[in-house]
Backbone as CSV, one residue per row, in Angstrom:
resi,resn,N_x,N_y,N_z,CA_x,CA_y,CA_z,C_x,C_y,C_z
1,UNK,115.956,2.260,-84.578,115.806,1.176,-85.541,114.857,1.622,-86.646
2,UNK,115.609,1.898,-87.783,114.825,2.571,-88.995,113.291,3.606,-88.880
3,UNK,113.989,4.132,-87.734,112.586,5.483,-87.290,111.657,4.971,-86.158
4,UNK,112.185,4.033,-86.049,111.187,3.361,-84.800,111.998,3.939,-83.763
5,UNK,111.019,4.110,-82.968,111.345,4.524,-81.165,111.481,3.153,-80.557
6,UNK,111.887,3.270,-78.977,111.773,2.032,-78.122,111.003,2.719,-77.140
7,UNK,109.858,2.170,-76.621,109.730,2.299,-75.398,109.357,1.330,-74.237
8,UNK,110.107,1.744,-73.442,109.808,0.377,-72.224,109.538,0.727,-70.740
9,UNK,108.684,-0.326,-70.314,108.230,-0.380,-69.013,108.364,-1.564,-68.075
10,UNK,107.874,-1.308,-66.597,108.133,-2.669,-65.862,106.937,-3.361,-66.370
11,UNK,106.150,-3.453,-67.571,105.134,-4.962,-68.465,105.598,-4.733,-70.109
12,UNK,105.805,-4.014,-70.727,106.236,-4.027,-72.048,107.483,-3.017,-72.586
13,UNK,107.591,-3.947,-73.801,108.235,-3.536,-74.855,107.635,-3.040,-76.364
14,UNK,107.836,-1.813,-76.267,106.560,-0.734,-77.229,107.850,-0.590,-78.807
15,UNK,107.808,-0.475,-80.092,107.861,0.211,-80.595,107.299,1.189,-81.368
16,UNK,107.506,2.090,-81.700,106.292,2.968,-82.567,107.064,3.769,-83.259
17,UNK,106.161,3.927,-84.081,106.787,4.809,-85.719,107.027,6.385,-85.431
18,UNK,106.966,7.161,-86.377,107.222,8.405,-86.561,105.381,8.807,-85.795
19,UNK,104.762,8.677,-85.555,103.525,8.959,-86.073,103.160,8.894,-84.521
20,UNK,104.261,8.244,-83.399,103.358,7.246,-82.440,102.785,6.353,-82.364
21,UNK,102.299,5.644,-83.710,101.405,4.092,-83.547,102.298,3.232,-83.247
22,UNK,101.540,2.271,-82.267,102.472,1.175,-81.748,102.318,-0.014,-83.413
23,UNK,103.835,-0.098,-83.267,104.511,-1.090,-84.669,104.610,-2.636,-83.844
24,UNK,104.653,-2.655,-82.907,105.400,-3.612,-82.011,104.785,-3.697,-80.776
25,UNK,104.252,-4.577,-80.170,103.696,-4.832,-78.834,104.519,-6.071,-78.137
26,UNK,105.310,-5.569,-77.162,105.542,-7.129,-76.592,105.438,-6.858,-74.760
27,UNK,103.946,-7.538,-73.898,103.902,-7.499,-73.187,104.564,-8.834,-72.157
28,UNK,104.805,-8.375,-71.005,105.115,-9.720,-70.047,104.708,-9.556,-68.703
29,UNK,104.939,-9.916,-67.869,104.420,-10.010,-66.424,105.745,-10.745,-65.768
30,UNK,106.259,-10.196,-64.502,107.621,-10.977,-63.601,106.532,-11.770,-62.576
31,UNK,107.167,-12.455,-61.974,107.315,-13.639,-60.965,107.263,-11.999,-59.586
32,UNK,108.036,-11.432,-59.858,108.185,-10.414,-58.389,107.109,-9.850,-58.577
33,UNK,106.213,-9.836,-59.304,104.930,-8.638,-59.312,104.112,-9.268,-58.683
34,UNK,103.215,-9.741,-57.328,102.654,-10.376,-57.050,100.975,-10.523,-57.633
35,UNK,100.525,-11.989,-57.352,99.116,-11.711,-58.472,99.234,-11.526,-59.959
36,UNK,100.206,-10.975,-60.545,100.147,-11.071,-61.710,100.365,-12.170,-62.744
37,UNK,100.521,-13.139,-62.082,100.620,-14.383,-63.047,99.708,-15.373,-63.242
38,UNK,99.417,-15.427,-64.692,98.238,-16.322,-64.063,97.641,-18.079,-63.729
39,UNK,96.768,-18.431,-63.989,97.104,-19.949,-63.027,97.860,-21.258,-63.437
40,UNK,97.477,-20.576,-64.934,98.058,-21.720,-66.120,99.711,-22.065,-65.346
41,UNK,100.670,-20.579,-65.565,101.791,-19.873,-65.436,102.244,-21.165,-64.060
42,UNK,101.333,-20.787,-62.752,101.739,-21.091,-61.674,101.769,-22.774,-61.649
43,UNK,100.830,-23.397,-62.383,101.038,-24.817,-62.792,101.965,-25.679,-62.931
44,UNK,102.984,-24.711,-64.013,103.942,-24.920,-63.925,105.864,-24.236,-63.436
45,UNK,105.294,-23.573,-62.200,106.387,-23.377,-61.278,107.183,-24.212,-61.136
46,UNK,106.919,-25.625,-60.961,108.104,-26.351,-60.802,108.963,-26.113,-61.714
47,UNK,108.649,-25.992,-62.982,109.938,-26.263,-64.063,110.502,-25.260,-63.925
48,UNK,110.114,-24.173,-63.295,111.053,-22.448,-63.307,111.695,-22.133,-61.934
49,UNK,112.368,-21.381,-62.435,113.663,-21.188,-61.893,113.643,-19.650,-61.175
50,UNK,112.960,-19.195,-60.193,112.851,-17.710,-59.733,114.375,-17.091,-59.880
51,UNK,114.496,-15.720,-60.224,113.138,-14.763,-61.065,112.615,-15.599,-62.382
52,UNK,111.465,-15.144,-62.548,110.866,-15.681,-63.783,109.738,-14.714,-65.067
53,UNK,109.913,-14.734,-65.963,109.162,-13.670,-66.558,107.954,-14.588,-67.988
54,UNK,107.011,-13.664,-67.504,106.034,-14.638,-68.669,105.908,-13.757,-69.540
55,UNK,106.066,-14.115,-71.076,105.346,-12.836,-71.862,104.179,-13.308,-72.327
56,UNK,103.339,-12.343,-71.948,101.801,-12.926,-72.571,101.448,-11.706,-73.455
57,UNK,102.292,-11.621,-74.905,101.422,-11.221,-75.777,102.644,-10.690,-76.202
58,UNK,102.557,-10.988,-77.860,104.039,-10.439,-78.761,103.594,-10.123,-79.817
59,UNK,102.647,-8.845,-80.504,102.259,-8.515,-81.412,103.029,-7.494,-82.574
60,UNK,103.099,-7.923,-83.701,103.513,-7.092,-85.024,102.781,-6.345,-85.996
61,UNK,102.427,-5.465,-86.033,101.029,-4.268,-87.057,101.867,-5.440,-88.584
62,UNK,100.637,-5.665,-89.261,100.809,-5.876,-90.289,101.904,-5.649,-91.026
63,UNK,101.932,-4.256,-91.290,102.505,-3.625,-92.826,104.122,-3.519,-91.948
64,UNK,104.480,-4.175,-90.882,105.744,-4.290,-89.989,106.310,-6.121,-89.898
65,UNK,105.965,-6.603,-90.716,105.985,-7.780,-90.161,107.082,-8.367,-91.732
66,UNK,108.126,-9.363,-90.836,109.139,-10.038,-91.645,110.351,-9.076,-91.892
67,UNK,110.452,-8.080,-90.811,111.420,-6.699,-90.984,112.180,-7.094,-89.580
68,UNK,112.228,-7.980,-88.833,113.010,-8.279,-87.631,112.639,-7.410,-86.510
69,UNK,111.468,-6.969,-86.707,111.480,-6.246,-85.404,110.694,-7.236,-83.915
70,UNK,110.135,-8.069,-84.404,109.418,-8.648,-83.286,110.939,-9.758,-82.805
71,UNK,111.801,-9.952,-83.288,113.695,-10.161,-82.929,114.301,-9.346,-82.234
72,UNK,114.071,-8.448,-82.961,114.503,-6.728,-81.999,113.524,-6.956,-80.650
73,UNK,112.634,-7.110,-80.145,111.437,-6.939,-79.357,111.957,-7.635,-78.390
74,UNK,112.181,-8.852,-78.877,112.744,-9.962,-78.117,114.076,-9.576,-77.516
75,UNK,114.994,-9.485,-78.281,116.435,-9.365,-77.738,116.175,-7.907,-76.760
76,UNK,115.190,-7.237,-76.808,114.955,-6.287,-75.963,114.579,-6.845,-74.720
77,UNK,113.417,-7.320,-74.766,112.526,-7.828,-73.304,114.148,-8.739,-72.512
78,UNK,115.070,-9.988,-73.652,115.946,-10.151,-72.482,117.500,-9.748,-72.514
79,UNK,117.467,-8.304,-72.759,118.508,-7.657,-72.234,117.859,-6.797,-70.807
80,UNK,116.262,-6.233,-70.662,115.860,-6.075,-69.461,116.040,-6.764,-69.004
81,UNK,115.762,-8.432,-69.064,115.535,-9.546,-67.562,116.904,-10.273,-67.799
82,UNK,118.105,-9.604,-67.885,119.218,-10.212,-67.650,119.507,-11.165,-66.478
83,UNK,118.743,-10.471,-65.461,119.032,-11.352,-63.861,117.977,-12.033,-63.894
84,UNK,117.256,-12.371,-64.905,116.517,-13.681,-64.672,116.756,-14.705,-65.225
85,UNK,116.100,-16.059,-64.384,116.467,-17.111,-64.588,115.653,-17.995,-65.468
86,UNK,114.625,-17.492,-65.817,113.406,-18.024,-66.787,112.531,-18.002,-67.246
87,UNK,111.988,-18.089,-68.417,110.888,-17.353,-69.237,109.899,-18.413,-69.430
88,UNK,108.741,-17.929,-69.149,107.385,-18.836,-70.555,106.558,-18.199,-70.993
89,UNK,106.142,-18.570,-72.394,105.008,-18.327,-72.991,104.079,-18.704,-73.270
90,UNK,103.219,-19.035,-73.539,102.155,-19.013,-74.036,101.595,-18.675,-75.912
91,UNK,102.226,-19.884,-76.509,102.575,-19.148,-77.770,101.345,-20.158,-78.951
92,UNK,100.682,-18.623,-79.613,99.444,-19.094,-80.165,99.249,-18.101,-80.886
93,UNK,99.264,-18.367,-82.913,99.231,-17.762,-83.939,97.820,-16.562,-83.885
94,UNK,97.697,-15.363,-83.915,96.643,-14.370,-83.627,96.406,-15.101,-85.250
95,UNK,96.919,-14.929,-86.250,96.336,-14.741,-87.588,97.325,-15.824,-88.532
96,UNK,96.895,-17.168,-88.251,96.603,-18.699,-88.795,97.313,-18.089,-90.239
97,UNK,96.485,-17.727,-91.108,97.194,-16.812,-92.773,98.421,-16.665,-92.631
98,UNK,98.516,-15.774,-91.856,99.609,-15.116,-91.802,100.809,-15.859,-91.058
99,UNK,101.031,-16.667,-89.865,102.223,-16.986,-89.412,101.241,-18.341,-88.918
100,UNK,101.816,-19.299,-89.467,101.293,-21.332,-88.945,101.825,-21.332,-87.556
101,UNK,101.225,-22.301,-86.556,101.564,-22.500,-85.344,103.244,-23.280,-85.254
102,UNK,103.347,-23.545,-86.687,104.927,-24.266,-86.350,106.237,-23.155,-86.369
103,UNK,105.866,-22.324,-87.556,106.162,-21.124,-87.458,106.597,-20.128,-86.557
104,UNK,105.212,-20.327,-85.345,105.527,-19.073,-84.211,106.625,-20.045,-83.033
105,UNK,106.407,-21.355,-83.657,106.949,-22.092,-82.301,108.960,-22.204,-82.430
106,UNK,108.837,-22.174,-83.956,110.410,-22.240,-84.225,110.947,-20.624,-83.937
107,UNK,109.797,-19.589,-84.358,110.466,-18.276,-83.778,110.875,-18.296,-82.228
108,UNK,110.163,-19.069,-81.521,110.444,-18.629,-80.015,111.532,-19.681,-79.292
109,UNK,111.512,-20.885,-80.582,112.869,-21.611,-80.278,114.020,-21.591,-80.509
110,UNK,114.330,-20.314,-81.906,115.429,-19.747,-81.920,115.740,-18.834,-80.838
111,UNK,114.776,-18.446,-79.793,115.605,-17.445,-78.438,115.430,-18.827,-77.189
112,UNK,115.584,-20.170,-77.875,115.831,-21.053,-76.370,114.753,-21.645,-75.950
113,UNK,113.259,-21.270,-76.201,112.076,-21.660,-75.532,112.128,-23.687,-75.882
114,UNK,111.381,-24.331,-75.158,111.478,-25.360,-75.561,109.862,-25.449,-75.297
115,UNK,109.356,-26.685,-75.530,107.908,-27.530,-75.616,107.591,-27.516,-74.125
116,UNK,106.775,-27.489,-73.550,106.255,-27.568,-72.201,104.881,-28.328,-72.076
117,UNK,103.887,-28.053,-73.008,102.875,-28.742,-72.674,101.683,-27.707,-73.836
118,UNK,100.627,-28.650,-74.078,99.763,-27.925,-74.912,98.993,-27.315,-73.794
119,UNK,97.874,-26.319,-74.236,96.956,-26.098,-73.063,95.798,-25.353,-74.289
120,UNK,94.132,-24.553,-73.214,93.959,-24.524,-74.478,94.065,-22.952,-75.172
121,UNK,95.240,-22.322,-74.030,95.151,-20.850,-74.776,96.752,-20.799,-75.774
122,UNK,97.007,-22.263,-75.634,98.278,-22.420,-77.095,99.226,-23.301,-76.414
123,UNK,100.396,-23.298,-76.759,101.567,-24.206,-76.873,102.345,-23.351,-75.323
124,UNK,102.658,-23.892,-74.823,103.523,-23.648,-73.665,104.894,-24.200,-73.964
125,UNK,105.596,-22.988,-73.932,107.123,-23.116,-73.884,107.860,-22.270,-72.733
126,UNK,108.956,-23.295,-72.491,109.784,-22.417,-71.201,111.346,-22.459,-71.959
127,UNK,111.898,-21.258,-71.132,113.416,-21.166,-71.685,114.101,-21.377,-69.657
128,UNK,114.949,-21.826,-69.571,115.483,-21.791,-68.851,116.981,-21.738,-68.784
129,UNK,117.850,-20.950,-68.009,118.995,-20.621,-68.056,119.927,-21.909,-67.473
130,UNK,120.619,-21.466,-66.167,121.257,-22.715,-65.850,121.435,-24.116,-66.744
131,UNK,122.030,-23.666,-68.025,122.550,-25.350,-68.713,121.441,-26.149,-69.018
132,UNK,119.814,-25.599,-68.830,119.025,-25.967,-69.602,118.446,-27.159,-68.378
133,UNK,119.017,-27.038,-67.467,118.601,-28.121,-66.253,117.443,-27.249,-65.771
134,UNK,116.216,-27.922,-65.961,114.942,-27.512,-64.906,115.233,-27.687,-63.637
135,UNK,114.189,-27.467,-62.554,114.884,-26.878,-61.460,114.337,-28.684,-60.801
136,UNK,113.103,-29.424,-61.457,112.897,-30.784,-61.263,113.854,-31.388,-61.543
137,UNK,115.063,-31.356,-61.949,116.103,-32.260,-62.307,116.787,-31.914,-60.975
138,UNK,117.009,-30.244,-60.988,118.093,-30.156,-59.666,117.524,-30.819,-58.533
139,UNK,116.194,-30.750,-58.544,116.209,-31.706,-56.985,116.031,-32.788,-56.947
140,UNK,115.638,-33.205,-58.030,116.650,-35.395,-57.865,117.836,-35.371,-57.783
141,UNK,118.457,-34.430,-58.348,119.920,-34.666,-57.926,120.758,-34.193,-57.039
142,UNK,119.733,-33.042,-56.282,120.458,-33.069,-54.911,120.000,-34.212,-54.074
143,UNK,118.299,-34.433,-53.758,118.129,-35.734,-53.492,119.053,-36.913,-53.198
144,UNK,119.329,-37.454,-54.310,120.213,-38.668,-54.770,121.608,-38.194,-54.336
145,UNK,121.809,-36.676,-54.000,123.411,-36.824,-53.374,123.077,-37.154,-52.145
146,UNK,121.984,-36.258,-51.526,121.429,-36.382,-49.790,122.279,-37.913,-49.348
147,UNK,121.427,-38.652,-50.614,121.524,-40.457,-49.678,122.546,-41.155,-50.032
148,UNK,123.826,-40.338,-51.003,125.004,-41.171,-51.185,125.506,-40.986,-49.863
């Protein structure tokens, strides 16, 4: 992607220039890694759907930014977690100037994320697969079949 490398691991999605400097940071943490999630995350387990992946931290170098790569970053992290069933973030503007909190929230709602709850390290959003049914819906409604 225009001289950028990819590189990836089981916590991020790296790009970097000709040079090696990272252009692109996008870290996450799975549900299978044990301990690695942290308490905020586990709070809200109910609404997720195992496997589950959190990204905690989606950074763009300046002189890289409004070029689609933190899109690229994204459509990267979920072509890795294809077999998963649900994402959250934790989504909170590093630099206010530069990108408004409504801003970062419509970027992460064009890949599906929805509103979850404020907290105070930012806006909590979850994406969930299955038809957008949280997994609290599926069990009122198995529930409510139990007793037909």
């Amino acid at each position: 992607m225009n001289g950028l490398t990819i590189h990836v691991s089981d916590s991020y999605v790296l790009l970097k220039d000709h040079n090696e400097a990272q252009v692109v940071r996008l870290y996450f943490t799975d549900s299978i890694k044990p301990g690695k999630i942290n308490s905020e995350h586990i709070e809200v387990n109910e609404s997720l759907i195992f496997p589950f992946s959190c990204i905690v931290r989606l950074f763009v170098h300046t002189r890289f930014r409004k070029k689609g790569y933190a899109t690229f970053a994204m459509e990267k992290f979920f072509e890795i977690h294809d077999e998963f069933n649900s994402f959250i973030v934790s989504a909170q503007p590093d630099d206010e100037d530069y990108m408004k909190r409504e801003d970062l929230l419509n970027f992460y709602r064009k890949f599906g994320f929805e509103f979850l709850k404020e907290t105070d390290e930012g806006t909590l959003m979850v994406k969930i697969k299955n038809n957008g049914k949280r997994i609290n819906n599926r069990r009122r409604n198995l529930s409510s079949t139990r007793k037909s």
